[in-house]
C-alpha positions as a Python dict, from the first residue, in 0.01 Angstrom:
ca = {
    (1, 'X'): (0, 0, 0),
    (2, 'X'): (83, -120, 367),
    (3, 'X'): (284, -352, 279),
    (4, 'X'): (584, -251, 59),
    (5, 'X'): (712, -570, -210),
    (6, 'X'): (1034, -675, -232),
    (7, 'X'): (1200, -585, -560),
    (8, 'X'): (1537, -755, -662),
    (9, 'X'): (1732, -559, -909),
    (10, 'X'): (2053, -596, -1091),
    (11, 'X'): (2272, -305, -958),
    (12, 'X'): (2409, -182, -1345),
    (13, 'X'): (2061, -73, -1476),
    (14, 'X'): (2137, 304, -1514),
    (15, 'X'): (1911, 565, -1321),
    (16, 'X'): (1762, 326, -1167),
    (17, 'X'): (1872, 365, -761),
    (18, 'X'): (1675, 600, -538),
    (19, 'X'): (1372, 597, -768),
    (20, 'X'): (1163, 326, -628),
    (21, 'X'): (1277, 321, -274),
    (22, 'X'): (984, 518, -125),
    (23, 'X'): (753, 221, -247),
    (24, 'X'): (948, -60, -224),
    (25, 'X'): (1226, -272, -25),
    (26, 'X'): (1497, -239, -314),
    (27, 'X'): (1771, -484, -296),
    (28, 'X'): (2054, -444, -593),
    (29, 'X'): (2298, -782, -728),
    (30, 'X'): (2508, -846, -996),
    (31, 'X'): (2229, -955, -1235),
    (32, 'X'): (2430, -1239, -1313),
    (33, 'X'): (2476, -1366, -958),
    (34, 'X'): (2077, -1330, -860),
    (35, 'X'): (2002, -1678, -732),
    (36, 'X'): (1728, -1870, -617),
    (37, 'X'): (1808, -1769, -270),
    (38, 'X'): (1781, -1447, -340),
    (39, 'X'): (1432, -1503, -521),
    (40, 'X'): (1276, -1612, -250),
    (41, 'X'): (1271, -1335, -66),
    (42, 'X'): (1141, -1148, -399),
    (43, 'X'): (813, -1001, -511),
    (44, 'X'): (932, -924, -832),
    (45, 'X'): (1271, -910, -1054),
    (46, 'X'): (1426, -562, -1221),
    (47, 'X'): (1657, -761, -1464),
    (48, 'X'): (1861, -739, -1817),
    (49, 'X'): (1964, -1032, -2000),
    (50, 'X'): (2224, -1172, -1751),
    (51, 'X'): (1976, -1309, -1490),
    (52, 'X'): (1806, -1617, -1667),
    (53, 'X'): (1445, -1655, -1505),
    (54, 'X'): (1340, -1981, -1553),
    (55, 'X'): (1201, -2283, -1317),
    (56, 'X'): (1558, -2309, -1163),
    (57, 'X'): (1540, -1927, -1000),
    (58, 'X'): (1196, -1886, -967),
    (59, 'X'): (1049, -2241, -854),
    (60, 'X'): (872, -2164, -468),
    (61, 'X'): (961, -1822, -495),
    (62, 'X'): (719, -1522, -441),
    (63, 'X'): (831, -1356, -755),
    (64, 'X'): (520, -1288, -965),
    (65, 'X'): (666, -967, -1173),
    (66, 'X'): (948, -981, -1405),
    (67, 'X'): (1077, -646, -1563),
    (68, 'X'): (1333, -658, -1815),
    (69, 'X'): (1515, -335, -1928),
    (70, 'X'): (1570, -455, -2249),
    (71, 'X'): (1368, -527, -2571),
    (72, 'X'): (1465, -884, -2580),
    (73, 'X'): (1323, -1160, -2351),
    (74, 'X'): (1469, -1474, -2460),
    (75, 'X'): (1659, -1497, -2107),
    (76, 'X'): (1293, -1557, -1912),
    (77, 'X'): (1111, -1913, -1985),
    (78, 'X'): (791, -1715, -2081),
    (79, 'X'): (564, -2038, -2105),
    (80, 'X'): (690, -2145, -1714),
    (81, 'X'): (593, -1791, -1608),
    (82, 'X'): (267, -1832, -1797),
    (83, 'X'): (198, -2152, -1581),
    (84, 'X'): (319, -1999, -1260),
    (85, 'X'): (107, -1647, -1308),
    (86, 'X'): (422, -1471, -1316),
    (87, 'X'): (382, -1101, -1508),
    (88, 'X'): (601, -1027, -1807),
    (89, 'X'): (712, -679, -1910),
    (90, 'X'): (983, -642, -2177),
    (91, 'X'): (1086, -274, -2291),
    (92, 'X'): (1005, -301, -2646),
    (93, 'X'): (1152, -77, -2926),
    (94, 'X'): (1342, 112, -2616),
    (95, 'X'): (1683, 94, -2779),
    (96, 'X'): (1575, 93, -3146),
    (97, 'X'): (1677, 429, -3220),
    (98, 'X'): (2068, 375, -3049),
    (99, 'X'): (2064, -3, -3287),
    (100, 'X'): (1946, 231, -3608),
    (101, 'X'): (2241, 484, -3536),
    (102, 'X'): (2507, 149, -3454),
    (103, 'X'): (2414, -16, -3763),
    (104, 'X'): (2448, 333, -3979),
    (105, 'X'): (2778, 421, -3790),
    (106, 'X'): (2942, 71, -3914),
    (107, 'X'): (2794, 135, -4239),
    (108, 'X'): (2940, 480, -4313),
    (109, 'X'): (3294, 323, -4162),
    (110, 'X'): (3256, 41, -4439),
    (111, 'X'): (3151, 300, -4690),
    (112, 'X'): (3453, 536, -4622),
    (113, 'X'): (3717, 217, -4627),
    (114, 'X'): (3592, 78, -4950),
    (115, 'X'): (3503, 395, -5105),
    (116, 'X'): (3063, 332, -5171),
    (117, 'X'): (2782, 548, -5124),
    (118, 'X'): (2430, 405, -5099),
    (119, 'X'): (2313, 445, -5462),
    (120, 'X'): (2283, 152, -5623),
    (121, 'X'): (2341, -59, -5257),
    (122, 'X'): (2089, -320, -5165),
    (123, 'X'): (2036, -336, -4821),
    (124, 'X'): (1848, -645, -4685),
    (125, 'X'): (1680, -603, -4325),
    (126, 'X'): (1614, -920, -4176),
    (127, 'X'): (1315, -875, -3883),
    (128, 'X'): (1119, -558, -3910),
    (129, 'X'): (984, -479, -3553),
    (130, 'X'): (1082, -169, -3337),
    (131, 'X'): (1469, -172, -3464),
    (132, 'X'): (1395, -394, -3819),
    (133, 'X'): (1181, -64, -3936),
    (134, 'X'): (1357, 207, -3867),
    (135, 'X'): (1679, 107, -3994),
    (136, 'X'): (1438, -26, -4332),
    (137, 'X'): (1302, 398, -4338),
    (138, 'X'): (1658, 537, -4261),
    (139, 'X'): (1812, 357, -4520),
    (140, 'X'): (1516, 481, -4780),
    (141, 'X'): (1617, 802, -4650),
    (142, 'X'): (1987, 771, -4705),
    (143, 'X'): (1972, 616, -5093),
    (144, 'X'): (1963, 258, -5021),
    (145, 'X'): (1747, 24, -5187),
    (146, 'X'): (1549, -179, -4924),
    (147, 'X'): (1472, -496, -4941),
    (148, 'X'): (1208, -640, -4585),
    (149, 'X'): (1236, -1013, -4477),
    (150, 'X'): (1022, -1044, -4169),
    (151, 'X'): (791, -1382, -4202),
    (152, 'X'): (562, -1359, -3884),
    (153, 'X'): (449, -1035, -4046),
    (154, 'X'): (397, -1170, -4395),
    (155, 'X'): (169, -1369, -4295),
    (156, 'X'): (7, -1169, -4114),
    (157, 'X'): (1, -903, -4405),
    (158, 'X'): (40, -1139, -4771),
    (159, 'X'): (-47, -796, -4960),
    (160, 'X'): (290, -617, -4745),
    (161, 'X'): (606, -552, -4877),
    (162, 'X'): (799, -880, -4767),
    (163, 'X'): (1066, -1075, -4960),
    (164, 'X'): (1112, -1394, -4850),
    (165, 'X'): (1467, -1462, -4784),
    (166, 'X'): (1592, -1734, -5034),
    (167, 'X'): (1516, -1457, -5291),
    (168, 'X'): (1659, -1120, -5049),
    (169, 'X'): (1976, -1311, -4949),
    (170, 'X'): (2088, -1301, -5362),
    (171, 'X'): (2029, -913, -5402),
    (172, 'X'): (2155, -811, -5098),
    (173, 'X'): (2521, -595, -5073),
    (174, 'X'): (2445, -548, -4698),
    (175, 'X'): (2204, -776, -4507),
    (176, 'X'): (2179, -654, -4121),
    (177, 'X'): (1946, -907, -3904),
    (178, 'X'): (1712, -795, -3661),
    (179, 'X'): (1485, -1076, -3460),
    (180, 'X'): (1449, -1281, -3190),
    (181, 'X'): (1606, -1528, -3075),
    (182, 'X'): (1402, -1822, -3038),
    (183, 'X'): (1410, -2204, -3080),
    (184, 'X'): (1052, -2321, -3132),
    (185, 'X'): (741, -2211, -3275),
    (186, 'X'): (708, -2169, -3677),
    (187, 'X'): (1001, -1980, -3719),
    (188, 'X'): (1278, -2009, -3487),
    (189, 'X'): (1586, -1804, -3586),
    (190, 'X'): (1834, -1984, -3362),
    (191, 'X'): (2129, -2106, -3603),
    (192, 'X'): (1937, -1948, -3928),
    (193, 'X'): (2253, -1770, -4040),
    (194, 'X'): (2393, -2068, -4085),
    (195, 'X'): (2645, -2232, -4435),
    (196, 'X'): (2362, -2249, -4658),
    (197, 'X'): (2279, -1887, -4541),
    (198, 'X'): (2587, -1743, -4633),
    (199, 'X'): (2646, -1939, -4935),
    (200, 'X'): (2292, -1783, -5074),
    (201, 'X'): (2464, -1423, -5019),
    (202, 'X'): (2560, -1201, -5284),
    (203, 'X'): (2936, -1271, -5326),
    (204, 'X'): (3112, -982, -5155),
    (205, 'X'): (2841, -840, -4944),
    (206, 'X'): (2849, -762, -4590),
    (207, 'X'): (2688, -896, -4279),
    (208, 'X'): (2556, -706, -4004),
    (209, 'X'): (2456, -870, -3667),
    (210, 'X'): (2310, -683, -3373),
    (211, 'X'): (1990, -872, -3284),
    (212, 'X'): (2166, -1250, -3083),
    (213, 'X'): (2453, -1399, -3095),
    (214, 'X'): (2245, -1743, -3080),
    (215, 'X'): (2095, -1701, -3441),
    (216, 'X'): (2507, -1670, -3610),
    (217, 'X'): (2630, -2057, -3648),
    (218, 'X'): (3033, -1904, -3593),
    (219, 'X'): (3172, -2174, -3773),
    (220, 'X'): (2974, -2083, -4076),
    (221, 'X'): (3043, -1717, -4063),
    (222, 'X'): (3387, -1795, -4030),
    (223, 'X'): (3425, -1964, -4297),
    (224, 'X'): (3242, -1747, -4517),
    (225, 'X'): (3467, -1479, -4403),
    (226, 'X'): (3826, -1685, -4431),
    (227, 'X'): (3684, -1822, -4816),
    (228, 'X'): (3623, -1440, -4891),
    (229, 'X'): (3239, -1475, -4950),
    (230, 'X'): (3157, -1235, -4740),
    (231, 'X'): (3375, -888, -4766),
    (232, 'X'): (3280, -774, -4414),
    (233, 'X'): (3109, -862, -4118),
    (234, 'X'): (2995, -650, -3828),
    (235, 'X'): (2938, -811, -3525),
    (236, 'X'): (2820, -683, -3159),
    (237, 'X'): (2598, -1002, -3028),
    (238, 'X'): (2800, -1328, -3001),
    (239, 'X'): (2790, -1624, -2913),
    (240, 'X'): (2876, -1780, -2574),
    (241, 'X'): (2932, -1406, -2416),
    (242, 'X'): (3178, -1314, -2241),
    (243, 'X'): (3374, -1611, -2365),
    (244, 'X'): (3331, -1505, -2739),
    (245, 'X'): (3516, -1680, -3034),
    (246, 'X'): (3878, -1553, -3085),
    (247, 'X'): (3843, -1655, -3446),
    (248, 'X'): (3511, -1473, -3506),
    (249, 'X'): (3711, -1187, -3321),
    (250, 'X'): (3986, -1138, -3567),
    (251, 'X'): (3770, -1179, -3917),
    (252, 'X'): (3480, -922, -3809),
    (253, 'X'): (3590, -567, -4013),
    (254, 'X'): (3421, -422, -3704),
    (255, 'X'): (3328, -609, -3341),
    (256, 'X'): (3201, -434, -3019),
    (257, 'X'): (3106, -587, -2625),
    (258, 'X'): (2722, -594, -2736),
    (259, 'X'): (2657, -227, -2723),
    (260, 'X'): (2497, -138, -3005),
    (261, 'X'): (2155, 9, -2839),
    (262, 'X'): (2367, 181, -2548),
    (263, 'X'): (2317, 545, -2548),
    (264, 'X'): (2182, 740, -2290),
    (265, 'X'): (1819, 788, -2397),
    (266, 'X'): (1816, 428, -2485),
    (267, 'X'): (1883, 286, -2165),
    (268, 'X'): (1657, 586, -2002),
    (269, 'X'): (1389, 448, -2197),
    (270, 'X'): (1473, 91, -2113),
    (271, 'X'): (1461, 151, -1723),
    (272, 'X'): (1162, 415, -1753),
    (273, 'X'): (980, 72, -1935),
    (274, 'X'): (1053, -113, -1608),
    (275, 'X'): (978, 141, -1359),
    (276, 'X'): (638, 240, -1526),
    (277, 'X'): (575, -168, -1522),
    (278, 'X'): (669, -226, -1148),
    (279, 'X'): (444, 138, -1091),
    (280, 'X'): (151, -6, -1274),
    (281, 'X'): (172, -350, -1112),
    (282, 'X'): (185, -226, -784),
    (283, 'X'): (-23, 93, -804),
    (284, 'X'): (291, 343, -726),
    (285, 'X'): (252, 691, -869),
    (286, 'X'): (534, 626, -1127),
    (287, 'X'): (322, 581, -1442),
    (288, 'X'): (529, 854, -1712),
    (289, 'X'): (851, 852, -1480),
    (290, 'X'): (1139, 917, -1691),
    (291, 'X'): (1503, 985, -1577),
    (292, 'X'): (1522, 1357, -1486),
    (293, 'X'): (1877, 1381, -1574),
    (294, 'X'): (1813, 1290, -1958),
    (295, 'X'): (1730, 1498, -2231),
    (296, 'X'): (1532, 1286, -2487),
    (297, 'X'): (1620, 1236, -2854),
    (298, 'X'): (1488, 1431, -3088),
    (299, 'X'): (1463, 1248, -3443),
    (300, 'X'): (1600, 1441, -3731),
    (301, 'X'): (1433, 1268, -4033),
    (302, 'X'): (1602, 1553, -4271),
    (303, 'X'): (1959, 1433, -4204),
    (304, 'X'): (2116, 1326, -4516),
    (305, 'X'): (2399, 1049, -4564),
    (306, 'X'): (2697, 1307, -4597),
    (307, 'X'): (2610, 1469, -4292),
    (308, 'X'): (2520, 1150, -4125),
    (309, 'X'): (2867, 1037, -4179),
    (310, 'X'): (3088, 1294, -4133),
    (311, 'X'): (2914, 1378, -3782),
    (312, 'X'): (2906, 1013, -3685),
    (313, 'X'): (3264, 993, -3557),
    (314, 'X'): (3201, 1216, -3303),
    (315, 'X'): (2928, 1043, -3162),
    (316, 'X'): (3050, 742, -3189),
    (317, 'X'): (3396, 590, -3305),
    (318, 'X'): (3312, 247, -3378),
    (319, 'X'): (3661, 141, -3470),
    (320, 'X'): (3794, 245, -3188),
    (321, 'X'): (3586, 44, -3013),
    (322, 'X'): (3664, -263, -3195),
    (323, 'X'): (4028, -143, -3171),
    (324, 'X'): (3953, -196, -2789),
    (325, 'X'): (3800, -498, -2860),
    (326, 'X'): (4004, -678, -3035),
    (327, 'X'): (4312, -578, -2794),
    (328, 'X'): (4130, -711, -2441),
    (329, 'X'): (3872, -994, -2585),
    (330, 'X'): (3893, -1124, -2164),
    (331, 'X'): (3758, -807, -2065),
    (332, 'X'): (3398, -811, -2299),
    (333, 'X'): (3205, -795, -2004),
    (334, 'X'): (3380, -487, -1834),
    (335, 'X'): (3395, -325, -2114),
    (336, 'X'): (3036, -339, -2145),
    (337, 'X'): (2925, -311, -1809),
    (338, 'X'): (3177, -7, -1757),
    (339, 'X'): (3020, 138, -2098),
    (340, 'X'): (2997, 495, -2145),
    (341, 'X'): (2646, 559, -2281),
    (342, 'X'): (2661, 748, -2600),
    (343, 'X'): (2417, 1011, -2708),
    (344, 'X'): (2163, 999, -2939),
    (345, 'X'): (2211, 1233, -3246),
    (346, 'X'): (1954, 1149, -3479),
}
């Protein structure tokens, strides 16, 4: 290259600083605080979900690469950066393994405070992509029967295993959701856990939310919660973040600054997934960079539930960190931008 591009990139994506700069101009922000401004003098973004790339930041601007860190991308307006040429690269599955070990920590602190193990426990996973299926195999694994709600796919696949969800929602004594957010197309999930959602639950069963807050109607989940519907709820996306609901707050059994997929190799993988994008995009020599300074996880499919449990603690507390939580709601963005990255275990 003779010319070196202009990268933009919010300044708390881990590992991130002094790879890059031999090919590029690297400029770090607050990813909340990139502006237009600041786009215009951009070849291409390095974001997570607090910059929000649509036709307000990007219109004019030389930006023709976005690279998210993250799995998600309902923060970029994909069909204006189809119709503006501009590149999208998410980090797909990235944090799937750090979700699967979240959602199994709250479920061995629910299991230890009510006294369950998984026999005879119907768990319902709602979305079965990168995160959806390996919490659906884990939980084979550990005992529980597992019922799969993921339309898109069951179309795609009538003869799959699929339930549709009227008929999970009923069997379910845990039903954790795992999709997209989205608002259009033929099956948007924003608002689908909504009052007639929780009233189809299984009375006493617990709900499990670590995909957006935007799918969770509070109100409804409050209520279902307050009425004593639902026995538990575990929550870790919200609404409105940072300025999450108070109410919500107090009734979740367990409730953490959106951190469920934040352990080290997680957000390794999620900024090696950018890197390798910005490398291929701009022919750099970065194609299978991965942080040095991490040691990959290394899956233990043998683990059983006891084990799981008992070691889980150590890893990670997760009612201390609701504890934490629930003491300083005002400082949910700190808290998760001054996170400490736990390690992968299993």
């Amino acid at each position: 290259m003779t010319d070196k591009p202009h990268i933009i990139a919010d300044c708390d994506i881990p590992f991130l600083k002094g790879v890059l700069e031999p090919y590029a101009d690297m400029e770090y922000l607050k990813g909340s605080e990139i502006s237009h401004a600041d786009a215009l003098r951009a070849d291409a973004l390095i974001i997570r979900t607090r910059t929000r790339c649509d036709g307000r930041l990007l219109d004019g601007t030389p930006v023709r690469l976005i690279a998210t860190a993250t799995i998600g991308h309902d923060h970029i307006d994909s069909p204006y950066c189809r119709e503006h040429r501009i590149e999208i690269r998410t980090a797909a599955g990235c944090n799937a393994r750090g979700v699967l070990q979240y959602v199994m920590a709250a479920l061995a602190a629910l299991a230890r405070r009510d006294g369950w193990t998984p026999a005879g426990r119907t768990l319902g996973v709602v979305g079965v992509g990168s995160v959806g299926s390996l919490i659906a195999q884990y939980g084979e694994h550990f005992g529980f029967r597992v019922l799969r709600c993921d339309p898109p796919k069951a179309k795609q696949d009538p003869a799959g295993d699929y339930t549709e969800l009227n008929e999970m929602l009923p069997q379910c004594d845990i039903v954790t959701c795992h999709v997209p957010l989205s608002v259009n197309g033929d099956y948007p999930t924003k608002a689908m856990a909504d009052a007639s959602f929780f009233a189809s639950m299984k009375p006493g069963a617990v709900f499990v939310n670590t995909s957006r807050g935007g799918i969770v109607v509070d109100e409804d989940l409050i209520e279902a919660r307050r009425s004593g519907r639902l026995s538990h709820a575990v929550i870790d996306t919200w609404n409105d973040e940072p300025h999450i609901s108070r109410d919500l707050l107090g009734l979740a059994s367990l409730a953490t600054p959106h951190i469920a997929g934040y352990t080290v190799q997680g957000k390794a993988a999620g900024t090696a997934a950018a890197v390798r994008a910005v490398s291929r995009h701009y022919s750099m020599p970065l194609d299978d960079w991965y942080p040095p300074q991490v040691t990959p996880g290394k899956p233990d499919p043998s683990i059983g539930w006891e084990r799981m449990s008992s070691a889980m603690p150590r890893y990670f507390d997760i009612e201390a960190e609701t504890s934490r939580l629930r003491a300083h709601p005002e400082l949910f963005e700190t808290m998760r931008n001054n996170y400490r990255y736990r390690n992968e275990f299993f």
